[in-house]
C-alpha positions, 0 to 999 in steps of 0.5 A: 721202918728199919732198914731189916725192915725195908730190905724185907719188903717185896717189890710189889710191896716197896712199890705201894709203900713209896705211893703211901709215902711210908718211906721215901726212895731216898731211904728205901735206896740208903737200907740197900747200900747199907745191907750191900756194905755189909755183905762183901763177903758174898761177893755180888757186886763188881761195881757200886754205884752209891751216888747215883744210886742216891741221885736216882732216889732223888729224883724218884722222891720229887716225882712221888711228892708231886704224884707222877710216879712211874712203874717203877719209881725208886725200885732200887735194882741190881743189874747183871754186869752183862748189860751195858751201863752208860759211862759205867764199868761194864766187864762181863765178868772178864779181865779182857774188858776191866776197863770198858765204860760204854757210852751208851745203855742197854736197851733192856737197863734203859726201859728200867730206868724210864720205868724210874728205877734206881741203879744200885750197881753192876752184880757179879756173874760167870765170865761171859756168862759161861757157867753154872756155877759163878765160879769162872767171873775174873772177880771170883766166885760169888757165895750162895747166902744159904748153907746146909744145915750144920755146915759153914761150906761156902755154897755157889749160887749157880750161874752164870747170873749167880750174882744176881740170884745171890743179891736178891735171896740176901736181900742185898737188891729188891730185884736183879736183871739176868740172862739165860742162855741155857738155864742162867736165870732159873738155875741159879734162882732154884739155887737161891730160893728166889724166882727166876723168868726166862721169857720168850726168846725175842720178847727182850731186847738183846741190844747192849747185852754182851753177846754170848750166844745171840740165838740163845741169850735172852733177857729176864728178872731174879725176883723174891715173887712171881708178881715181882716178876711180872712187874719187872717183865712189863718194864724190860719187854718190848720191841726194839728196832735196834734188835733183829731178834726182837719180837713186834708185839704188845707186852701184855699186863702180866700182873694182871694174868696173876689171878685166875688158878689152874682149874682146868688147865692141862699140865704136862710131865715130861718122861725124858725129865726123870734122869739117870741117877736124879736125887730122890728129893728131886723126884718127890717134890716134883711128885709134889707138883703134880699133886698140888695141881691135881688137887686144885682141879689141873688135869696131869697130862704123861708127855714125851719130848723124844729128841730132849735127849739130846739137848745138852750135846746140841747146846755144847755145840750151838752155844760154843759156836756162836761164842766164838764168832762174838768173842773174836771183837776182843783183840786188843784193838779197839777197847778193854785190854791191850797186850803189846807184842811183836806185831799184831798177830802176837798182840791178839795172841797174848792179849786173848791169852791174858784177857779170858779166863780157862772156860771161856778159852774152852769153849772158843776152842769147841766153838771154832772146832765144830765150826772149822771146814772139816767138821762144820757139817758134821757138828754144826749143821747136825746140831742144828738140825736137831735143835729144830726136832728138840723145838718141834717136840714141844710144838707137838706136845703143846697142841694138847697141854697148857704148861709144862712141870719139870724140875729146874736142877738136877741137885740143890747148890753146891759146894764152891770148888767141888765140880770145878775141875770136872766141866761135864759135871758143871754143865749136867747143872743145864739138863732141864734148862737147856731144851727151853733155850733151844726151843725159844720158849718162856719158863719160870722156876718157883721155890717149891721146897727145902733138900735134907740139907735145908738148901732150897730146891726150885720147880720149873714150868714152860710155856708157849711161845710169847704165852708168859701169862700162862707162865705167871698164872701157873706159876702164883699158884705153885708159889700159893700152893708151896707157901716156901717162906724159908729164908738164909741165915745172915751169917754174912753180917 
């Protein structure tokens, strides 16, 4: 096979190829650091790791050749610059930690290559993972590889894991690791026409991950299609006794829950998801979700979330606040950069001035108002007191449905720089992402259809907590029914 040809492949089907011996992992490995040479110009990667890469593969080839593959035996993968790689430049996408090599690995990385996975590098994503748009990453704005019709605009891919939805839509990783703290995973993934899981809160390990917002972050693979994604889910979840957060139950055969359609199940269409002013385009293609279910026998079920309203001013509260409290270890003192002053108060000053970009100073300095002596009770506790009626909401609702439809963005992608100096339009990008977050709950995006501009627009369902067979079931029948095989061009090439 060719190396186009390689990179065309699925997981699931670069899985099977490597047990038949149609190619090695060696050459699977060199099609991607090939396809990754020449796309620099999107701009995914901070860090390659060729050679290890290929000393991966390596090793994968000698386990296949004596048939003791694993899971994932020579998968080559990308890995969000968010979780933290053994002896390997880990940045967060920020200047203060440029040059951080942590001495151990992430828990979620390392289940990965347990599985016999093979590390193609470090993707590029929003500083912190604070954006939506992979515009804020000190090693600048990852480009989306789609465009609109009849325009050159470089496009973004959405965030904060833009990096990861971009390299996988490009072809230029077979799978990506992500996070989602308030849509990061499936925003950016309607974005780029690819699948995006954000699982149960919990049921990834979050140790080794660079803290955001602990009570939010959460763990989960970009992928070309939903059996990718339950492949990729088997090998990340689990149990971690090294995470407080992380939940003590078997991880499920989620490849297995592919199969068995929508007959039956009940789907529920939130009222308070058709916002003021949502594209006409948004609002047909959900129309067409629900008419794709119907017609396969689900029964659609009107439901209210009454508090979701309230949603994104509770996440710009919560998530800001927690960011400050995890962002206040990076002082200068112990790791990443140091910016000598006067005395230690003046170190800390002009280090932190230096090191973070003008988001995340935005958001420390939301985080530490709503959490100062004044205003704690009447921002904070208030905020948090919602989030408990926002994750109530759904508890209700899904006493009488099985998932929920929703769209994922309120837009298709765009362009790079035009909602930059606007914030509360960027974070608008979270308005059908954000709730789930808040609520703990599992969700999927699926690419359902193409805008009037031919940009990929995606299709949101959510599930129960720790209910990701549900999620999957639903979700292979909304790929089924929308047969979405557009691809980007290559431009980039």
């Amino acid at each position: 096979m060719s190396e186009t040809d390689l990179t065309s492949l699925t997981l699931s089907d670069a899985r099977d190829g490597l047990r038949n011996k149609d190619f090695s992992a060696r050459e699977l490995t060199e099609s991607y650091l090939s396809a990754m040479a020449a796309a620099k110009e999107l701009n995914c990667y901070i860090t390659e790791t060729a050679d290890q890469a290929l000393a991966m593969a390596d090793e994968s080839d000698a386990r296949l050749a004596k048939g003791e593959a694993r899971d994932l035996e020579g998968i080559p993968l990308g890995i969000k610059d968010l979780f933290c790689s053994k002896d390997v430049l880990t940045t967060a996408g920020s200047h203060i930690l440029e040059n951080f090599k942590p001495v151990y690995e992430s828990t979620v990385s390392q289940h990965l290559w347990d599985d016999g996975a093979v590390m193609l590098g470090k993707l590029n994503l929003d500083e912190f993972a604070m954006g939506s748009s992979n515009e804020t990453s000190y090693y600048g704005s990852v480009v989306n590889p789609w465009r609109r019709e009849g325009d050159d605009a470089h496009l973004v891919p959405g965030g904060s894991s833009g990096g990861s939805a971009s390299a996988v839509a490009a072809r230029l990783a077979l799978a990506a690791t992500a996070t989602d703290t308030g849509g990061s995973i499936r925003q950016p993934a309607s974005f780029t026409g690819t699948v995006g899981l954000k699982p149960t809160y919990g049921r990834c390990s979050r140790w080794g991950i660079v803290a955001f917002a602990s009570s939010l972050d959460q763990a989960g693979p970009i992928t070309h299609t939903v059996r990718d994604s339950a492949i990729m889910l088997k090998s990340m979840a689990g149990h971690d006794p090294k995470d407080s957060t992380s939940i003590n139950v078997p991880v499920p055969d989620y490849e297995a829950a592919l199969s068995g359609g929508v007959k039956g199940l009940r789907v529920g269409i939130p009222k308070e998801y058709r916002v003021e002013g949502m594209p006409e385009e948004i609002e047909q293609i959900w129309q067409q979700g629900m008419d794709w279910f119907r017609e396969a026998g689900a029964e659609i079920v009107d439901v209210s979330l009454p508090h979701t309203k309230y949603a994104l001013p509770v996440y710009y509260i919560v998530a800001p606040a927690e960011a400050s409290s995890n962002l206040a270890r990076y002082d200068g003192v112990k790791y990443g950069l140091r910016v000598e002053g006067d005395d230690i108060i003046d170190m800390y000053e002009k280090t932190r001035a230096e090191g973070f970009g003008e988001e995340v100073k935005r958001r420390i300095l939301i985080g530490t108002y709503v959490l100062s002596a004044g205003y704690y009770d009447a921002y904070y506790l208030k905020a948090q007191k919602v989030r408990t009626l926002i994750a109530n909401d759904f508890k209700a609702v899904f006493n009488d449905i099985d998932v929920i439809l929703a769209p994922t963005a309120p837009s298709a992608a765009f362009g790079i720089g035009e909602k930059a100096n606007d914030p509360l339009a960027m974070y608008l990008n979270d308005v059908f992402t954000v709730p789930v977050n808040l609520a703990g709950l599992p969700g999927i995006s699926i690419p359902a259809g193409l805008s009037s501009e031919g940009l990929p627009l995606g299709l949101q369902l959510i599930g129960k907590a720790l209910d990701e067979e549900t999620v999957f079931r639903t979700g292979a029948f909304l790929e089924q029914a929308a047969a979405f095989s557009a691809q980007p061009t290559t431009w980039w090439r």
